[in-house]
Residue, then its C-alpha position, 0 to 999 in steps of 0.5 A: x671118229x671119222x674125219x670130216x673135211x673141215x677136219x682134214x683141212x686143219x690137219x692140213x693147216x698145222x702140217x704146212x705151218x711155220x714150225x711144223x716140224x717142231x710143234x705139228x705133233x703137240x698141236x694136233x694132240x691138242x686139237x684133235x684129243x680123240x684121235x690117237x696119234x703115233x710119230x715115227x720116222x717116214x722109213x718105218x712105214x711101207x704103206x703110201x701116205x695119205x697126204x705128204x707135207x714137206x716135213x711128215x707123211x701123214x697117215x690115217x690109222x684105223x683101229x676099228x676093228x680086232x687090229x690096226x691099220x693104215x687107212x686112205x678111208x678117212x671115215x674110217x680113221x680113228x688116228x693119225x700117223x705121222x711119218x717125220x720125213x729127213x730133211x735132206 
């Protein structure tokens, strides 16, 4: 599943919201149900983000092919990271 603009530009909507950091991985789940989803913490991931919002980094997966990986390809993503940042 490629990730179209439009896609993106929701993506975007639900990562700068009100509540965020609370909801953004259980709305995007809702969304987006053929895209795989992973949360983590930011620290657990060297790659450099996507696109940053203030509460995740956001990351695009690609599982194409034998193995996964962080992607900036979003014709190739096939689901999404999402790195929780510390709130400091």
């Amino acid at each position: 599943m490629a990730l179209a603009e439009q896609e993106l530009i929701e993506i975007e909507q639900v990562l700068t919201g009100p509540d965020a950091s609370g909801a953004a991985f259980g709305e995007l789940r809702k969304r987006f149900p053929g895209l795989a989803l992973t949360r983590c913490d930011a620290s657990d991931v060297t790659e450099e983000p996507f696109r940053s919002y203030p509460a995740f980094d956001l990351h695009l997966l690609d599982a194409g092919d034998h193995c996964a990986q962080v992607t900036a390809d979003p014709a190739r993503a096939t689901g999404l990271i999402l790195a929780k940042r510390s709130q400091s």
